[in-house]
C-alpha positions in Angstrom: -54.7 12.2 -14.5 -52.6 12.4 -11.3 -50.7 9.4 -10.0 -51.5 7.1 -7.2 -51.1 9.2 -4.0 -51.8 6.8 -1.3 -49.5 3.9 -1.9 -47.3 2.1 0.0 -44.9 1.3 -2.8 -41.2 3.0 -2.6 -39.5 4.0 -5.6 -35.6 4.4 -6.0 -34.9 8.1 -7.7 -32.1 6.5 -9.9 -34.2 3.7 -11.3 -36.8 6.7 -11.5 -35.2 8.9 -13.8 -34.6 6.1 -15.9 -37.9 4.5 -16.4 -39.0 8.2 -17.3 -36.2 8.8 -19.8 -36.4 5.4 -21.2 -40.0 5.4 -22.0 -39.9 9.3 -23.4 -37.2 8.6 -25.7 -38.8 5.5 -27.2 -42.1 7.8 -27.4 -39.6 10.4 -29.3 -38.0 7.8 -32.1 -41.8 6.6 -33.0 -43.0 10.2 -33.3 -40.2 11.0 -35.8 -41.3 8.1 -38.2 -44.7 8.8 -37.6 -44.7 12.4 -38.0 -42.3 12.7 -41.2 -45.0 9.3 -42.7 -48.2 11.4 -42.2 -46.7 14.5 -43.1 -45.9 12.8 -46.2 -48.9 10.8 -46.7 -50.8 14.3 -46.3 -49.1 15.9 -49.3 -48.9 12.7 -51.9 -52.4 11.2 -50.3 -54.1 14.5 -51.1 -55.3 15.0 -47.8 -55.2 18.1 -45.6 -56.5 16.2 -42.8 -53.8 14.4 -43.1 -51.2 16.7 -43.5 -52.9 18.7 -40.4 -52.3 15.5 -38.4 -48.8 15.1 -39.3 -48.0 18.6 -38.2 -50.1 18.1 -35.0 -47.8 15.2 -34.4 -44.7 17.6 -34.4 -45.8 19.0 -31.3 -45.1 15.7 -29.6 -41.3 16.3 -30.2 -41.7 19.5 -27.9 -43.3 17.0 -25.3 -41.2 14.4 -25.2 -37.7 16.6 -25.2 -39.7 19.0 -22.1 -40.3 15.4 -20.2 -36.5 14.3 -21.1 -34.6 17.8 -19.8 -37.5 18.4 -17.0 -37.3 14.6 -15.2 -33.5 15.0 -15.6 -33.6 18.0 -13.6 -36.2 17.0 -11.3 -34.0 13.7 -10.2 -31.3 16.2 -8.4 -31.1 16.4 -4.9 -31.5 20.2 -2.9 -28.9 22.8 -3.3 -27.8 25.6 -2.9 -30.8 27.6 -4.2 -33.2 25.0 -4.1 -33.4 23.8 -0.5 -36.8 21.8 -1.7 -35.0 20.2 -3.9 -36.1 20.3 -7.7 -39.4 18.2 -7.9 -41.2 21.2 -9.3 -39.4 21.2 -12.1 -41.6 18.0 -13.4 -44.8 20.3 -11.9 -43.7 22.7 -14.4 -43.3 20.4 -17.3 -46.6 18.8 -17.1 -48.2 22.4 -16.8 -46.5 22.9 -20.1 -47.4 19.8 -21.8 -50.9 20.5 -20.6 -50.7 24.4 -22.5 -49.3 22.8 -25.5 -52.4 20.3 -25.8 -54.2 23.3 -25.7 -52.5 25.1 -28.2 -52.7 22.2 -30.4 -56.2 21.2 -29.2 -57.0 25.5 -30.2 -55.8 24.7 -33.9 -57.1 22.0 -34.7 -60.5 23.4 -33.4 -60.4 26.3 -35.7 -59.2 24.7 -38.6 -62.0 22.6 -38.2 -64.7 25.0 -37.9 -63.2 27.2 -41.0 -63.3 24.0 -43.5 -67.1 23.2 -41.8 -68.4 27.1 -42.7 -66.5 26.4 -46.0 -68.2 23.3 -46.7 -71.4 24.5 -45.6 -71.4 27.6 -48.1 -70.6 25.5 -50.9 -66.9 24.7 -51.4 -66.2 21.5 -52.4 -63.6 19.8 -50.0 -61.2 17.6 -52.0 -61.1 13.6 -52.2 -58.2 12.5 -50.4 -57.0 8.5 -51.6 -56.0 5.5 -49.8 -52.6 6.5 -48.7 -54.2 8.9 -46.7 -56.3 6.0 -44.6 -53.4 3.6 -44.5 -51.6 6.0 -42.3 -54.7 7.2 -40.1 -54.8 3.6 -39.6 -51.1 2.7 -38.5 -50.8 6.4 -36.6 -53.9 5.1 -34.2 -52.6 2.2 -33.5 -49.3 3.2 -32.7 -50.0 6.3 -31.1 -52.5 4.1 -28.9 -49.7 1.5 -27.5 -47.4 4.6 -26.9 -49.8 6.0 -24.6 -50.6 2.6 -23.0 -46.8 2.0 -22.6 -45.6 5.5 -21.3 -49.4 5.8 -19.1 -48.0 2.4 -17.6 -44.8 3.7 -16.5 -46.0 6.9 -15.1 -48.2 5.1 -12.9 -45.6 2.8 -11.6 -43.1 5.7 -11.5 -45.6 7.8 -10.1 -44.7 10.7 -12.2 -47.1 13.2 -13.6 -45.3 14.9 -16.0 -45.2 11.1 -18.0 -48.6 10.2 -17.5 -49.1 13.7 -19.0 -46.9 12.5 -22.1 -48.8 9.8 -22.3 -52.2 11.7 -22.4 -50.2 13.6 -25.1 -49.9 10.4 -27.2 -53.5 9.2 -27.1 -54.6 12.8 -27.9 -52.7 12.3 -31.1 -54.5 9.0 -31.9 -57.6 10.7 -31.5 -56.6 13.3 -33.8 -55.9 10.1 -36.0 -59.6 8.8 -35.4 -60.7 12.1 -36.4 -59.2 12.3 -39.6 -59.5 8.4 -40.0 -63.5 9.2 -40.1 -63.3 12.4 -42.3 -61.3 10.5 -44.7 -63.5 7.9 -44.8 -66.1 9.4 -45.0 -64.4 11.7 -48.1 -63.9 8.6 -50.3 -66.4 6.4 -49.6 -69.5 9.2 -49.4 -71.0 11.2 -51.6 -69.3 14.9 -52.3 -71.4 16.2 -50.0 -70.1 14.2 -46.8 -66.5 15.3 -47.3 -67.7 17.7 -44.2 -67.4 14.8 -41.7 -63.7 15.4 -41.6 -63.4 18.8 -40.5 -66.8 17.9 -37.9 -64.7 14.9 -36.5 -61.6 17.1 -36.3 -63.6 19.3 -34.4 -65.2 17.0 -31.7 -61.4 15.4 -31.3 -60.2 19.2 -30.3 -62.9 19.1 -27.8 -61.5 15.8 -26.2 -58.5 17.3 -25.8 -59.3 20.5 -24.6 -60.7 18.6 -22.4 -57.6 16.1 -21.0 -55.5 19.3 -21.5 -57.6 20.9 -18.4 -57.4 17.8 -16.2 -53.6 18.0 -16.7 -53.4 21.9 -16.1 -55.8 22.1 -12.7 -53.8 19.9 -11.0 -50.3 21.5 -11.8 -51.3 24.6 -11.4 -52.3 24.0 -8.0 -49.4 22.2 -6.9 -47.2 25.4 -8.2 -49.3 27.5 -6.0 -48.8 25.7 -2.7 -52.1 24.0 -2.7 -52.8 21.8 0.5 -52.4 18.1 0.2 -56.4 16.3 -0.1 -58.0 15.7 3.1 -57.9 12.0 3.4 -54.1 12.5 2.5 -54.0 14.7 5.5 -55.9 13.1 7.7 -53.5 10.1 6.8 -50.7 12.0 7.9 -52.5 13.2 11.6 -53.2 9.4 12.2 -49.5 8.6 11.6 -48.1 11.6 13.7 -50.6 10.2 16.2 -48.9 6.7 16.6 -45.3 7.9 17.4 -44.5 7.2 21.2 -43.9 10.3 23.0 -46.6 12.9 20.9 -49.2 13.9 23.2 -50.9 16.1 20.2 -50.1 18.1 17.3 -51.3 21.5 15.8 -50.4 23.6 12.9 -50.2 20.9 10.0 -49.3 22.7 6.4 -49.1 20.2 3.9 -47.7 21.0 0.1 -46.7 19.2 -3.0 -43.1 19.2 -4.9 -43.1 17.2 -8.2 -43.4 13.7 -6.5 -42.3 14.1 -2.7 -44.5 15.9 0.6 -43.7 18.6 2.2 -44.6 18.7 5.5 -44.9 21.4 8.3 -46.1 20.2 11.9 -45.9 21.7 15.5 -45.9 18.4 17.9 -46.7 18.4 21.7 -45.0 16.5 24.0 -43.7 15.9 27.6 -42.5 19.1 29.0 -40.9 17.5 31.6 -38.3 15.0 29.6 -35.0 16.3 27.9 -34.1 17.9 25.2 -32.9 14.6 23.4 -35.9 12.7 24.3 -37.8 15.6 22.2 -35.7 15.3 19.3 -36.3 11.7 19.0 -40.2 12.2 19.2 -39.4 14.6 16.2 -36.8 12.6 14.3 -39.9 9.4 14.9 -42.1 11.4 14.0 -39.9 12.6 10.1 -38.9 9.1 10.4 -42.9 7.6 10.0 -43.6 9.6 7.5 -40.9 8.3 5.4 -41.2 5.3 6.0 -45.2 5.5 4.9 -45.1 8.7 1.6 -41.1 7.6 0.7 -37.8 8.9 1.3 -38.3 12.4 -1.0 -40.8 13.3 2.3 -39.7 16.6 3.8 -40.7 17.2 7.4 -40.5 20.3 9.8 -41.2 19.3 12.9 -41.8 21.9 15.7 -41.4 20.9 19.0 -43.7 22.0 22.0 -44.5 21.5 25.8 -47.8 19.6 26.0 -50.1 20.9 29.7 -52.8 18.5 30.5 -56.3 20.4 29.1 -55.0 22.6 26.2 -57.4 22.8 23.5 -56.4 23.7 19.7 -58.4 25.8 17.2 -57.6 23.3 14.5 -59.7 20.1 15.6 -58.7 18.3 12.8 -55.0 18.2 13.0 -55.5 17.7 17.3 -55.2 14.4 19.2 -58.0 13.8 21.5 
C-alpha cells in the first residue's frame, strides 16, 4: 500500500497539502450522507446488517478528520523541537488509520460470528426489505469512486497516510458487498439462508484485517527507524558515486520521515585539497540527492581523507 518510492517526479509541499486536504474533505461530506442514509435505511429497512454498516461507516469520520489535522501538521517545516521536520506526523496517522480498520475489521468479525452460531442453533434472523438493498447498492458504488479518487491522489501526492484513507473507503464498500449479499440472500432465499449475511460480513472482516496489516507493517517500521530497501539504497551509493571529487564512501544510514529521506553518509575524498573544495564535494553530494528523492531529502554528510588502498567493512556502501 506504500507510494511510489523510486520516482523522479517533484512535488511542491503547498500544492501537497492541498491535494491531501481537498480530496479528504470531499471523502468527509460523502461519508456524512452516506452514513446518516444507511443508518437510517438500517432502522426503517429492518436490517441489522444494514444498520451495522451504517455505524461502520462512522468510523470513516475519525479517518478522514486524523488525515485532515495530521497532513496539516506534517506540511510544516523543522523547528524548534523538531529538527526532522514533521513528516512523521503523517507516519503516525496512517498507523492509526490502519488500528482503526482493525478495530472496525474486529467488530464486524464478531458480530458476524455471533448471528452465524445464532442462526446455526435455530434463531430465525429477520427479513430485511428493499430499502435495505437500495442503499447497499448506492453505498458500494460510492464508497468505490471515493477510494478510486482519494487512492489516485495519494499516489500522485505520494502520501501514505491518503492512500491509507482511501483503503479506508473501499473497506467500507466491501462491508457494503457484504451486507449487499446477506441481504440478498435474506429476501430472495428461503428462511434458512438469512445466514449468508452474517457469513459474508464475516469473510469482508477478513479482507480488511487483512489491508489493515499492509497499512500497519509499513508504518510501524518507518516509526522505528527502519532502513530504506536495498535497491533504494543502492540507488543512493550509485548517485554518491557520480559526484566529482568522492573517492568512496562508508557508513550509509538511511531512514524514513513521512514523505522525505533521511540520509547519513561519511564520504572520502582528497586529503590533499582545501577545506572549501571538501565542502563543495559534500554540498554536491546533498545537492544530488535532491535533485533525484526531492527537496524534503535530509543529508549528513561526513567528510574524510581518502589514502590510496583503504578497504571498508561495508562493501556495499564502498566505491571500488
Amino acid at each position: 500500500m506504500e507510494s511510489d518510492l523510486n520516482t523522479n517526479e517533484r512535488i511542491d509541499l503547498k500544492d501537497r497539502t492541498h491535494e491531501a486536504v481537498r480530496i479528504t474533505w470531499t471523502g468527509f461530506s460523502a461519508n456524512l450522507v452516506l452514513s446518516v442514509g444507511k443508518i437510517m435505511a438500517g432502522v426503517f429497512g429492518k436490517s441489522s446488517a444494514m444498520l451495522a454498516d451504517g455505524i461502520h461507516s462512522l468510523s470513516d469520520f475519525f479517518t478522514d478528520l486524523i488525515v485532515i489535522i495530521f497532513i496539516r501538521i506534517s506540511a510544516k517545516k523543522e523547528d524548534r523541537n523538531h529538527h526532522y521536520g514533521h513528516g512523521k506526523y503523517e507516519t503516525l496517522a496512517t498507523l492509526i488509520i490502519s488500528l482503526m480498520l482493525m478495530v472496525a475489521a474486529g467488530a464486524l468479525l464478531y458480530e458476524g460470528a455471533c448471528k452465524t452460531i445464532s442462526s446455526l442453533s435455530g434463531a430465525i434472523l429477520p427479513r430485511p426489505t428493499c430499502l435495505a438493498l437500495i442503499a447497499a447498492l448506492i453505498s458500494i458504488g460510492i464508497k468505490e469512486w471515493l477510494y478510486r479518487i482519494t487512492a489516485k491522489v495519494g499516489r500522485k501526492i505520494k502520501s501514505d497516510a491518503v492512500i491509507a484513507n482511501g483503503w479506508h473507503h473501499r473497506s467500507d464498500a466491501f462491508s457494503s458487498v457484504g451486507t449487499f449479499l446477506g441481504i440478498s440472500g435474506a429476501m430472495f432465499l428461503s428462511e434458512r439462508w438469512r445466514i449468508l449475511d452474517p457469513i459474508a460480513s464475516i469473510l469482508v472482516s477478513l479482507l480488511i484485517l487483512k489491508v489493515a496489516f499492509q497499512l500497519f507493517k509499513p508504518a510501524i517500521e518507518e516509526l522505528l527507524e527502519k532502513a530504506l530497501p536495498d535497491n533504494i539504497e543502492k540507488e543512493i551509493g550509485d548517485i554518491i558515486g557520480r559526484v566529482s571529487g568522492v573517492r568512496a564512501f562508508h557508513n550509509l544510514k538511511t531512514r524514513k520521515s513521512g514523505n522525505n529521506y533521511i540520509i547519513d553518509v561519511h564520504i572520502k575524498v582528497d586529503p590533499h585539497i582545501t577545506v572549501v573544495a571538501a565542502h563543495d564535494i559534500a554540498s554536491g553530494v546533498e545537492d544530488a540527492l535532491s535533485d533525484r528523492f526531492g527537496e524534503g531529502t535530509q543529508s549528513s554528510i561526513h567528510t574524510e581523507p581518502y589514502f590510496h588502498g583503504e578497504v571498508h567493512n561495508q562493501d556495499k556502501s564502498t566505491l571500488m
